[in-house]
C-alpha positions as CSV (number, residue, x, y, z in Angstrom):
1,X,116.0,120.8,126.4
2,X,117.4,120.4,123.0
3,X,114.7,120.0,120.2
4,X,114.8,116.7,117.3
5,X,116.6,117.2,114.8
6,X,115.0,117.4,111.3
7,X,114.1,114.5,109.2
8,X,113.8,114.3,106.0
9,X,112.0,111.8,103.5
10,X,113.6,111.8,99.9
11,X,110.7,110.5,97.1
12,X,112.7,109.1,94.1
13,X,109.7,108.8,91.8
14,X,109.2,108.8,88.2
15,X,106.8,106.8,85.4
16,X,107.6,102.9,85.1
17,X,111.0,102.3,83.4
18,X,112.5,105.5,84.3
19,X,115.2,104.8,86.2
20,X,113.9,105.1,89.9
21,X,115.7,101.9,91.2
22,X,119.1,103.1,90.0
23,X,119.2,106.4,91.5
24,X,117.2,105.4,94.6
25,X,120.0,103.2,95.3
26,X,122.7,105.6,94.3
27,X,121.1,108.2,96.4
28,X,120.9,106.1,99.4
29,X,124.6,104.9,99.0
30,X,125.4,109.0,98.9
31,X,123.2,109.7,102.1
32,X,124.6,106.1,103.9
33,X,120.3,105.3,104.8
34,X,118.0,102.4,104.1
35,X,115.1,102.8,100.9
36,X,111.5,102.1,101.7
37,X,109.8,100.9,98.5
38,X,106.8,102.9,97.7
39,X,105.2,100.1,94.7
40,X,101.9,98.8,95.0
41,X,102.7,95.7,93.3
42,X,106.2,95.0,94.6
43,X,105.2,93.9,97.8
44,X,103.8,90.6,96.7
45,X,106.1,87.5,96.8
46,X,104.9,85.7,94.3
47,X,105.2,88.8,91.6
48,X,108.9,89.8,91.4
49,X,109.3,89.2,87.0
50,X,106.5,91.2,86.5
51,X,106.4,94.0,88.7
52,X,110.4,94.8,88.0
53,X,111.3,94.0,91.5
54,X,115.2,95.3,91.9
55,X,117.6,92.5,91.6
56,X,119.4,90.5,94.5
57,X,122.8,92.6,93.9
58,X,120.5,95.4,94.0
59,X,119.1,94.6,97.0
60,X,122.6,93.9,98.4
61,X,123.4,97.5,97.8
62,X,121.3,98.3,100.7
63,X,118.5,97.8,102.5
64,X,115.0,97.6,101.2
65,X,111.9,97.5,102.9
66,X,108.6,96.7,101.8
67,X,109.3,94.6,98.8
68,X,108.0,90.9,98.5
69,X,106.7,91.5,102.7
70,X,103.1,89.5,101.8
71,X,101.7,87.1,99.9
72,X,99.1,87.8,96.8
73,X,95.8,86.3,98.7
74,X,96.6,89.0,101.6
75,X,95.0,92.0,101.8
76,X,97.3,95.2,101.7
77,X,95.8,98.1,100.5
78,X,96.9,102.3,101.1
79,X,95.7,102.5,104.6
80,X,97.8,99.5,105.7
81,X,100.6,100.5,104.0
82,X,100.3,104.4,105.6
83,X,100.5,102.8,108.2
84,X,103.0,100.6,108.4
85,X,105.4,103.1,106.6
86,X,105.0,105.5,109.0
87,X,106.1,103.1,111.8
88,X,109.2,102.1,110.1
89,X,110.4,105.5,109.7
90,X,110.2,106.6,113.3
91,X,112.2,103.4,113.9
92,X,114.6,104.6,110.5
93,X,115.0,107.9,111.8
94,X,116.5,106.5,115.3
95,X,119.9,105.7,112.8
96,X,119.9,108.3,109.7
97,X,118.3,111.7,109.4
98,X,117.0,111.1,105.7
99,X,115.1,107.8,104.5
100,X,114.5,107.4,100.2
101,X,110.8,106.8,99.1
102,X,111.3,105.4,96.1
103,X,108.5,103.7,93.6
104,X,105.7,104.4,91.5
105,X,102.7,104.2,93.0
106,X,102.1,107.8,93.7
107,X,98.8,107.2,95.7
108,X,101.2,105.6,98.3
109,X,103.3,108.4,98.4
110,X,101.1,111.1,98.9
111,X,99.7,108.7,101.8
112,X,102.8,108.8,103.6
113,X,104.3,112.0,102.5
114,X,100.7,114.0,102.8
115,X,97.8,111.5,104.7
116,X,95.1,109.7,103.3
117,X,91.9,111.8,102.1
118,X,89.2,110.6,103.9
119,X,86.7,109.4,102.0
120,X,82.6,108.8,102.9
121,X,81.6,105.3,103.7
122,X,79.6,103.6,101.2
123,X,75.9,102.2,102.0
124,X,75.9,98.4,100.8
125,X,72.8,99.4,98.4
126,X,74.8,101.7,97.0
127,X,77.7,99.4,96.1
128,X,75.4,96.9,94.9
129,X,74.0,99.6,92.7
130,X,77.2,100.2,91.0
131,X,78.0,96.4,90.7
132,X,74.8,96.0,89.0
133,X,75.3,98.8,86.6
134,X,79.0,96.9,86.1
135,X,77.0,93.7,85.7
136,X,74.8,95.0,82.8
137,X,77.1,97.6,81.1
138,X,80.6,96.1,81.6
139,X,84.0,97.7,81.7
140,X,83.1,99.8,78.9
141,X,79.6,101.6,81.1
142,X,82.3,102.5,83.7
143,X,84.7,104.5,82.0
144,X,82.2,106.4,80.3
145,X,80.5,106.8,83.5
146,X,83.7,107.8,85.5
147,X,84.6,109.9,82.5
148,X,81.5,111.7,82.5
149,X,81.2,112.2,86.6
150,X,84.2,113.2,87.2
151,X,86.8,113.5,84.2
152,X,89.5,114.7,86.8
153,X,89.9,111.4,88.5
154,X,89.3,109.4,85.0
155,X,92.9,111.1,83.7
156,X,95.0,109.0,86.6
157,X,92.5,106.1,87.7
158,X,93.5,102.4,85.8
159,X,90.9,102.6,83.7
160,X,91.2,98.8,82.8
161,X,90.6,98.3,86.8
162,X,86.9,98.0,87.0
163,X,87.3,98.2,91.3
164,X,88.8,101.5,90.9
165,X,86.6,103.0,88.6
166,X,83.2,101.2,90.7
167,X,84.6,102.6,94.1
168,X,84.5,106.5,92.2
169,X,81.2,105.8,91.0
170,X,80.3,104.6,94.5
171,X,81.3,107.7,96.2
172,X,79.1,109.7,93.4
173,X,76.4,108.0,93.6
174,X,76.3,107.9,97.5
175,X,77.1,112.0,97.9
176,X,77.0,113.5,94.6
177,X,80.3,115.1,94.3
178,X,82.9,113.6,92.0
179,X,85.7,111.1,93.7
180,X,88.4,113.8,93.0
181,X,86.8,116.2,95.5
182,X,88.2,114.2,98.3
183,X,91.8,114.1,97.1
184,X,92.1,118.2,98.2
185,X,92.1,118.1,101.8
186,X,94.6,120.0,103.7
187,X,97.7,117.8,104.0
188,X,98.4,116.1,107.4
189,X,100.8,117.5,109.7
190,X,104.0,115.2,109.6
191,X,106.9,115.3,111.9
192,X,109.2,115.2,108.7
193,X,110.1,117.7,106.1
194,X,109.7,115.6,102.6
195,X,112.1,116.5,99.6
196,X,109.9,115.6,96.3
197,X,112.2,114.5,93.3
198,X,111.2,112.7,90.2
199,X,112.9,111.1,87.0
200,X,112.4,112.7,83.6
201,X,112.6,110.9,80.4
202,X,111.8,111.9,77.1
203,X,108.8,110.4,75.8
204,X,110.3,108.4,73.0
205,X,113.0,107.4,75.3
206,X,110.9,106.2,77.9
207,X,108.5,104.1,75.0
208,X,111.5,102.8,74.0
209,X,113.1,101.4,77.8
210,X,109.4,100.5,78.2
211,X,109.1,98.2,75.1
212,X,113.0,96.8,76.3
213,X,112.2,95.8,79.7
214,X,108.9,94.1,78.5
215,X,110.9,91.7,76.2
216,X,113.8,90.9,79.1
217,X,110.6,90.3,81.2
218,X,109.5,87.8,79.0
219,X,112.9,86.5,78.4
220,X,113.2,86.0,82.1
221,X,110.6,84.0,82.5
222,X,107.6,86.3,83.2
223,X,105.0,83.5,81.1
224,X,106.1,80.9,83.6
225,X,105.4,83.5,86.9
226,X,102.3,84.1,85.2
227,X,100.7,80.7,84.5
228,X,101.7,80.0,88.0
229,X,99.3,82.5,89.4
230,X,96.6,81.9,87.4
231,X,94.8,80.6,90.4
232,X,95.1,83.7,91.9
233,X,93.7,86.0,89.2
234,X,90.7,86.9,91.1
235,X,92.8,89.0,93.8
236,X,93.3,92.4,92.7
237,X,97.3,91.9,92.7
238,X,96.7,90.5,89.5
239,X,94.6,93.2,88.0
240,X,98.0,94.3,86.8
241,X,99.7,95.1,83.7
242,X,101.8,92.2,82.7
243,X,99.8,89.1,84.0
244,X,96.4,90.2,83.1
245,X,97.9,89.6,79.2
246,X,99.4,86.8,79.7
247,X,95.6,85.6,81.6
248,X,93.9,86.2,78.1
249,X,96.5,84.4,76.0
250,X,96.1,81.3,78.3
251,X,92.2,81.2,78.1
252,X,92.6,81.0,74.4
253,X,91.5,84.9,73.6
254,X,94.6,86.5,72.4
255,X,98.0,85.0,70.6
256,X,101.4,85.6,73.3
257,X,102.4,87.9,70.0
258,X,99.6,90.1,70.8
259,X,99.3,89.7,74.6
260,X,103.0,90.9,74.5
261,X,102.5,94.0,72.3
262,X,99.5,94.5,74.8
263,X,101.5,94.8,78.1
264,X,103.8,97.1,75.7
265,X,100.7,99.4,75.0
266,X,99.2,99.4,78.5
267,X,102.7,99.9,80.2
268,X,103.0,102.8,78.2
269,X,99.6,104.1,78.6
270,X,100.2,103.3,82.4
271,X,103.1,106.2,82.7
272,X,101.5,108.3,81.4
273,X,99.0,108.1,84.0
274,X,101.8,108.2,86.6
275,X,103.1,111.3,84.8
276,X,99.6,113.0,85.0
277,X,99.3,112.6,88.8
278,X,103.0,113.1,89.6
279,X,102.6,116.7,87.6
280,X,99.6,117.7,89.8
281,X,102.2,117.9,92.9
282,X,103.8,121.0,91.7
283,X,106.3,120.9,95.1
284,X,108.6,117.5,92.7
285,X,111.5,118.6,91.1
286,X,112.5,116.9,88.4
287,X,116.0,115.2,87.8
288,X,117.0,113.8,84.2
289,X,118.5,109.6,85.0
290,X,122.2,111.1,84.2
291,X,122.0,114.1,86.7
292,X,123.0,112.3,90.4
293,X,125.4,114.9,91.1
294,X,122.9,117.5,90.7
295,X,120.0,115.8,92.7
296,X,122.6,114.8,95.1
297,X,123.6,118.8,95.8
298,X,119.8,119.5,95.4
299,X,118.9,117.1,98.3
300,X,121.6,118.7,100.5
301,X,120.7,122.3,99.8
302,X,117.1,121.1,101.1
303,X,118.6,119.5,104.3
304,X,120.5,122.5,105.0
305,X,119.3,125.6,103.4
């Protein structure tokens, strides 16, 4: 009886503005396979300006999967999207040997690449604990709270997403050991070997694409996508960077001058949390945005060592 042959799943990753759409479709051209978008906020519909979804000729190139799949009222969080992932590659892997990974969300990643941690379930006293505690000392009580509790998780959390930094506290308050301490489980046991590469850009360079894509956001009509989900600002999709701005310049609390500047700042301030987590996996190698060639032979030495 012969045995499978190996699979492999190639994670093209990298901080926002990096270059991951380029070389994700590059690479998939080289390897003739399909990319599975690995972007938390890419797979809602109604968000494409925003949340730098690839362009149609870019999505021409070849085939994408999991990008603009449900609407912003849905719920689609990391188990769901383990889940689902996983299902399409076994499918995938019935027509190419290697399948890209390719976005920015690195908890979504991991998930596929590694398996969800599981963490405890949390008493409803205890969560209403916490939201009181957010109720009384705002935004502002949490991150010193997360900060203090567990400064590991603090460095890659959103600290402008009060959910995020609630559900750590949660999880501390409810067992008394830090959120972080259940991201270090043993990894699951996949039926795929996974090739970890990243992008690499230097700092100023990477400021510098980040503060250009912002302004040919706006120029494209990112004001207009946001006012037109204003309705749905209570969904966490829109606890993002980019519309949560554009949210206070409409209710009057910030000039479009400064909410643009702000999405600059917070983009910025968002890869380098990406960069923080990304560096914790110690198994990426990192590629610079010129070096396909390189990456290319690097992949292939991997597949057949």
């Amino acid at each position: 009886m012969s045995l499978r042959k190996k699979k492999f799943v190639l994670v093209v990753t990298g901080p926002t503005a990096s270059g991951k759409t380029a070389m994700a479709i590059a690479l998939a051209k080289a390897f003739n396979t399909e990319i599975i978008s690995a972007d938390s906020r890419q797979l809602y519909r109604e968000m494409s300006i925003g949340t730098a979804v690839p362009s149609t000729k870019e999505l021409q190139q070849v085939p994408h999967h999991f990008i603009h799949c449900c609407s912003v009222g849905e719920t689609f969080d990391v188990a769901r999207y383990e889940k689902e992932v996983l299902l399409l590659l076994e499918e995938l892997f019935q027509k190419h040997d290697i399948v890209v990974l390719s976005g920015g969300t690195g908890l979504y990643i991991d998930a596929v690449c590694r398996g969800l941690d599981v963490i405890p379930k949390v008493k409803p006293e205890t969560r209403e604990k916490v939201s009181d505690f957010y109720k009384q000392f705002g935004l502002k009580g949490l991150q010193n709270a997360v900060a203090e509790y567990d400064p590991e998780y603090f460095k890659t959390v959103d600290q402008q997403n009060p959910r995020r930094l609630q559900r750590a506290l949660e999880v501390f308050e409810q067992t008394g050991l830090p959120f972080s301490f259940y991201h270090k489980k043993a990894p699951k046991k996949r039926d795929f070997e996974v090739v970890w590469t990243a992008i690499d850009r230097d700092k100023n360079e990477l400021h510098s694409r980040i503060n250009q894509r912002v302004e040919k956001m706006m120029a494209e009509g990112l004001l207009a996508e946001a006012k037109n989900l204003v309705a749905f600002r209570q969904f966490n999709a829109l606890n993002t960077v980019g519309y949560k701005e554009l949210f206070a310049y409409f209710d009057g609390k910030i000039s479009l001058d400064e909410a643009v500047e702000q999405i600059k700042t917070n983009t910025r301030k968002y890869a380098k949390r990406q960069l923080t987590w990304l560096r914790k996996n110690k198994g990426y190698h990192w590629f610079k945005a010129n070096e396909l060639p390189k990456l290319i032979q690097y992949v292939e030495t991997a597949m057949n060592p």
